[in-house]
N, C-alpha and C positions, 0 to 999 in steps of 0.2 A: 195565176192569181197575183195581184198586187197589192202593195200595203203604203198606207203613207202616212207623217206622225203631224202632230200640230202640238203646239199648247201656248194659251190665252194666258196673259199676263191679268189677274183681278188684283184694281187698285182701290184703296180707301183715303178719302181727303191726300190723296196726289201721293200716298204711301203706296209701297207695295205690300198685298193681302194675301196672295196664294196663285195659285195656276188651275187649270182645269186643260186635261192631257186629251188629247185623241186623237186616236188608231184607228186609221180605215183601212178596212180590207175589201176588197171583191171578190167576189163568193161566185161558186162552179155558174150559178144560174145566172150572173149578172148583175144581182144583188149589191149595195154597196154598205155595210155595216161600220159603223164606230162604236168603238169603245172609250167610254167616259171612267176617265179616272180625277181627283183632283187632291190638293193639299191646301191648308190655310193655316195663316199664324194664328198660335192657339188662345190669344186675346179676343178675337174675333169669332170664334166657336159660338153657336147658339143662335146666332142673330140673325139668318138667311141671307146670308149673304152667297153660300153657294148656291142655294135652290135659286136666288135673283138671276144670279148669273147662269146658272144651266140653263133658265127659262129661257132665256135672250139668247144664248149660243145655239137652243138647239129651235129656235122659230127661228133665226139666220140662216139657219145651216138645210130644214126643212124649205127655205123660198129657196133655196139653191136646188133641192133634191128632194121633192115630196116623198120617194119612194124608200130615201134612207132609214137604216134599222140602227136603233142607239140600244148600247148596252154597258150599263154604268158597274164600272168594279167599284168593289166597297174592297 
């Protein structure tokens, strides 16, 4: 089994806004799951700016790996 980490810098008007974290693992079958975690300054709470950004990392990450399984910690 293997694992590998990443995390996306999200920026607002050239500031920085928060990160969104992901942990991939490879699973007994072949599988390759990520796990979504993320944080944002709390000015910026309310406005979608993570679900923007989820949307775009994970239809990135899906043209790399249709088969990929995402799993978002709260």
């Amino acid at each position: 089994q293997s694992a590998g980490f990443r995390s996306t810098t999200i920026l607002f008007e050239s500031r920085f806004a928060g990160h969104i974290f992901e942990r991939y693992d490879t699973e007994h079958d072949g599988r390759i799951s990520c796990n979504l975690g993320w944080n944002l300054v709390p000015e910026l709470w309310g406005r979608g700016f993570i679900a923007q950004a989820l949307t775009q990392l994970i239809e990135d990450r899906f043209r790399i790996n249709p088969s990929m399984e995402f799993i978002a910690l709260c």
